[in-house]
C-alpha positions as CSV (number, residue, x, y, z in Angstrom):
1,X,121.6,37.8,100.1
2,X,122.5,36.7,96.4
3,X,125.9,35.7,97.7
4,X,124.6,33.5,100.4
5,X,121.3,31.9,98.5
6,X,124.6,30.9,95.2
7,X,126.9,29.7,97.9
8,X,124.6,27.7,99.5
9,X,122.7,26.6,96.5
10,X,125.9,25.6,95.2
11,X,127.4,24.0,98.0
12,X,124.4,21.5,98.0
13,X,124.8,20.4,94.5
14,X,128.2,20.0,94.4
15,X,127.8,17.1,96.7
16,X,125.3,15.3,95.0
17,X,127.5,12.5,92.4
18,X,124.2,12.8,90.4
19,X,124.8,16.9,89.8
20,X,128.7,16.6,89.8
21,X,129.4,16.5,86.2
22,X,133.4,17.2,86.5
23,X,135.3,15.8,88.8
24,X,137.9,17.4,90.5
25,X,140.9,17.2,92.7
26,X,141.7,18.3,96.1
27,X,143.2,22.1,96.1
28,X,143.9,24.0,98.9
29,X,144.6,27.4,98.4
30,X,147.6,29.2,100.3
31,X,149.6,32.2,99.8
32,X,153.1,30.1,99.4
33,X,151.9,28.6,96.3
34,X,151.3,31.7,94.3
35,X,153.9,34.6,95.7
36,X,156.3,33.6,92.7
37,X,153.6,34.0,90.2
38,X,152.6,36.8,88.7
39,X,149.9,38.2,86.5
40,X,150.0,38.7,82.5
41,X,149.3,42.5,81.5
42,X,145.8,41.6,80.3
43,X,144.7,40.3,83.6
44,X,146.7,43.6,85.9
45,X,144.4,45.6,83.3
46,X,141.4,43.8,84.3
47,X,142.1,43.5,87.9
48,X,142.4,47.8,88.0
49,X,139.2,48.2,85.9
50,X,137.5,45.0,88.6
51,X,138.9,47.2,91.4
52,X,137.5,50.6,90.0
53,X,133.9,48.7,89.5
54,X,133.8,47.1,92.1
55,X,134.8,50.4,94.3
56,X,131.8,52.3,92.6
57,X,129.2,49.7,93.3
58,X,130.3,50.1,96.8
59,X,131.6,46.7,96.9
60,X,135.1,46.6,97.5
61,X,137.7,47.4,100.5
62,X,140.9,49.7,99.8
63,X,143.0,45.7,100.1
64,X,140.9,44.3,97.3
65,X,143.2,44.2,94.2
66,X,145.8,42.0,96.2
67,X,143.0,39.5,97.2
68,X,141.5,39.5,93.7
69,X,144.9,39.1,92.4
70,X,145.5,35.8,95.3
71,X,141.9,34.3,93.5
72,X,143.1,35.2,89.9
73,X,146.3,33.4,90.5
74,X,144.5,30.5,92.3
75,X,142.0,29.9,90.3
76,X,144.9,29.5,87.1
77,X,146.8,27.0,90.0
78,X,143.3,25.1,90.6
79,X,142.8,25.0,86.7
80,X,145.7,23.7,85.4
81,X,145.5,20.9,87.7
82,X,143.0,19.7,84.5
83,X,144.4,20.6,81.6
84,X,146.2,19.1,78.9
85,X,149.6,19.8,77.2
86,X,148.9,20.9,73.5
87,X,151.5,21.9,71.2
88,X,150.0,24.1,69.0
89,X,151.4,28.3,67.5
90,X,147.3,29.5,68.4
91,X,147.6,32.0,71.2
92,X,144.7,30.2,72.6
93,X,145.9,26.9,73.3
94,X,149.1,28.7,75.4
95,X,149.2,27.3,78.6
96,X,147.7,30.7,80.2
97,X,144.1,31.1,79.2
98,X,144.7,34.3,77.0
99,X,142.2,37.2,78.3
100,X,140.7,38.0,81.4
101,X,138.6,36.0,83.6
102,X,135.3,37.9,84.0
103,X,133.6,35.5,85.9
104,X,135.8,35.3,88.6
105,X,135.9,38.8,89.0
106,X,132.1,39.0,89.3
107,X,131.9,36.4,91.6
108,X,134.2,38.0,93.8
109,X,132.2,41.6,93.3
110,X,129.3,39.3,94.5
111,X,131.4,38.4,98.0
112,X,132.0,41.8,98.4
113,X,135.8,41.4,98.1
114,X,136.3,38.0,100.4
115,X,138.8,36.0,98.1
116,X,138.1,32.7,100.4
117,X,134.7,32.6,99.6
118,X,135.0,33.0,96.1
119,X,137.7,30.4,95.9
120,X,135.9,27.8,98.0
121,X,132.7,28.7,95.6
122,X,134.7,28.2,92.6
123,X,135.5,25.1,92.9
124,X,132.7,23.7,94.4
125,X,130.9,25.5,91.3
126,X,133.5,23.9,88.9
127,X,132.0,20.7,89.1
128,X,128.5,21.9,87.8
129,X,128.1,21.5,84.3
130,X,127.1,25.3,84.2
131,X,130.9,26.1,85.0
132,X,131.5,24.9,81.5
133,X,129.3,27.8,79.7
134,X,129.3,30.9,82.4
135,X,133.0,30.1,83.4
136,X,135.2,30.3,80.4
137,X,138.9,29.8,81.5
138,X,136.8,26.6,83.2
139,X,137.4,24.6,80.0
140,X,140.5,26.0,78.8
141,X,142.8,23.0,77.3
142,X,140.6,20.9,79.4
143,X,141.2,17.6,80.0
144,X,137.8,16.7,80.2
145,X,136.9,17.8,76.6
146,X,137.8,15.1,73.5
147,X,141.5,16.3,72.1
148,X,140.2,17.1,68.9
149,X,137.7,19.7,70.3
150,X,140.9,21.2,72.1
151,X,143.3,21.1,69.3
152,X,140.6,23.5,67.5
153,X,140.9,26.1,69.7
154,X,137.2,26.8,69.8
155,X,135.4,26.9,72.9
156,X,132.6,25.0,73.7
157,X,129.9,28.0,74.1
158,X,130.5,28.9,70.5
159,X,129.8,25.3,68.6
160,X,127.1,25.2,71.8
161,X,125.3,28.2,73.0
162,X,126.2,31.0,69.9
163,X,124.9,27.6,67.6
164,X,121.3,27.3,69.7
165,X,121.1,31.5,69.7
166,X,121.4,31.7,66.2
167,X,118.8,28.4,65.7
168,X,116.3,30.2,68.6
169,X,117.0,33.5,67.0
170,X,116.4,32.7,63.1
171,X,112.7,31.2,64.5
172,X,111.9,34.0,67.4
173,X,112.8,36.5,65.8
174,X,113.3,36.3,61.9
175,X,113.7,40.2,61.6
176,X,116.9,40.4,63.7
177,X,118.3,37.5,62.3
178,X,118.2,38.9,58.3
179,X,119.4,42.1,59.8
180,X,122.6,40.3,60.9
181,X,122.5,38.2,57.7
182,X,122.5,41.4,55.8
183,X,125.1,43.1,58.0
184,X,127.5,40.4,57.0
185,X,128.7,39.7,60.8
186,X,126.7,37.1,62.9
187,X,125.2,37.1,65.8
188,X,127.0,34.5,67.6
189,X,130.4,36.8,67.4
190,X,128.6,39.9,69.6
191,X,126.6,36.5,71.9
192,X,130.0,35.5,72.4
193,X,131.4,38.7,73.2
194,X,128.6,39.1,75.9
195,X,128.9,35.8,77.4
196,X,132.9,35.8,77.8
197,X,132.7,39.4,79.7
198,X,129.6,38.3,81.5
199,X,127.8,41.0,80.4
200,X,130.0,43.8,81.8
201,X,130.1,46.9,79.5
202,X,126.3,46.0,78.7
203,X,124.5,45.6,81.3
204,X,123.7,47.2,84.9
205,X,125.7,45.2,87.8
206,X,121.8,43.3,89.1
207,X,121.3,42.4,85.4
208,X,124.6,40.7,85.6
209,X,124.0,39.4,89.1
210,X,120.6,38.5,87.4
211,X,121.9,36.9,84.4
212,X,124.8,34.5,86.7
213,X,122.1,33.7,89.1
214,X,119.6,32.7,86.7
215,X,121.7,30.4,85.0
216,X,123.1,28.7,88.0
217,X,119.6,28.0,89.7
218,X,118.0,26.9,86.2
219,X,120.7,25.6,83.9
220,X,123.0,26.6,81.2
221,X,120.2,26.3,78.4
222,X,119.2,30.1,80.1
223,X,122.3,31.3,78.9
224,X,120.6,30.9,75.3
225,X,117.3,32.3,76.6
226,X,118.9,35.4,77.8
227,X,120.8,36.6,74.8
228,X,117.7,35.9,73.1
229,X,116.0,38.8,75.3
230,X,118.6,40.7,74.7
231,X,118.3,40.8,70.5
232,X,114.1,41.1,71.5
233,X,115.0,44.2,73.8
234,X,117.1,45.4,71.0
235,X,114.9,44.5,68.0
236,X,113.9,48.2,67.1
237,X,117.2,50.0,67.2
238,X,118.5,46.7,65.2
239,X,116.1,47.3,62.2
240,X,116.4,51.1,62.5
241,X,120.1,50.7,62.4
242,X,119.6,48.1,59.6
243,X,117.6,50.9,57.7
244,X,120.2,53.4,58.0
């Protein structure tokens, strides 16, 4: 149901100019293109663990890990069509984006393992603005961001998102955010942390569902919301921790 209420939802917005923040070219996604490629050993690591996952949720077929590995390999084809050339020694702003892409993989845990869906819902959902915060290899050397903000290396849901969680955090919750003060390590690295694994590792697999749907239906701003909840849930075992 979830799959088919995001697709949908999606779809519809995607071809509205008014909701279509990016624009993006024509890709059409074939086997040919992508047989000589092949997968770094960050990404054959996270396909296994996707695999396993998505295998215990009940989600996947025994043929999944070649199809995830088809959208992985896509999606890097469909990307680079947008990026720019930097020149730069950061492993970050290498032409492959340099971990694993999370989102991707959940979104194909949500289509139960059909790698056209996900790609067709990709990249109608990369020309949402919300691509740019849930989707992290979206904006990887991206042409669409100034040079400067490239050439940094820093993504745009650290100066963005981690920025508003620490602002809503200090205010909300004052408690948490002297704990982290005192703890010498901010809150924005663990936010950032959450939000590039989309949650796995942290959450149950409908909180994650939960927290990609949520986002998409009511805007990237819920991104900051939720993280928020998240150091609220926490609050007691923060302080007790903090006391120890």
């Amino acid at each position: 149901v979830l799959a088919e209420l995001i697709e949908v939802f999606v779809s519809h917005l995607s071809e509205s100019r008014l909701d279509c923040y990016f624009s993006t070219g024509i890709y059409k996604a074939t086997d040919a293109d992508v047989e000589n490629e092949s997968l770094s050993s960050v990404q054959q690591l996270g396909v296994e663990m996707t695999v396993r996952y998505g295998k215990y949720l009940n989600l996947l077929k025994d043929h999944a890990e070649k199809e995830l590995c088809f959208v992985l390999m896509n999606c890097e084809k469909f990307l680079k069509q947008q990026q720019r050339t930097v020149v730069s020694s950061l492993c970050c702003l290498q032409e492959h984006y340099a971990g694993y892409d999370w989102f991707a993989s959940s979104v194909f845990l949500i289509m139960s393992g059909d790698g056209d869906k996900t790609l067709t819902f990709l990249q109608q959902f990369s020309r949402l603005l919300v691509s740019a915060f849930l989707w992290l290899p979206r904006l990887h050397i991206s042409m669409h961001l100034p040079v400067t903000v490239v050439e940094s290396g820093i993504h745009p849901v650290y100066f963005c998102s981690a920025h508003y969680i620490e602002m809503l955090l200090k205010a909300e919750l004052p408690l948490v955010f002297s704990a982290f003060h005192m703890s010498g390590f901010t809150p924005s690295q663990i936010c950032l942390q959450w939000i590039t694994q989309c949650f796995w590792n942290y959450m149950d697999w409908s909180e994650i569902c939960h927290y990609i749907a949520i986002c998409i239906f009511l805007g990237p701003d819920y991104q900051i919301y939720m993280c928020i909840s998240v150091f609220r849930h926490l609050q007691q075992d923060i302080l007790k921790h903090t006391e120890a």
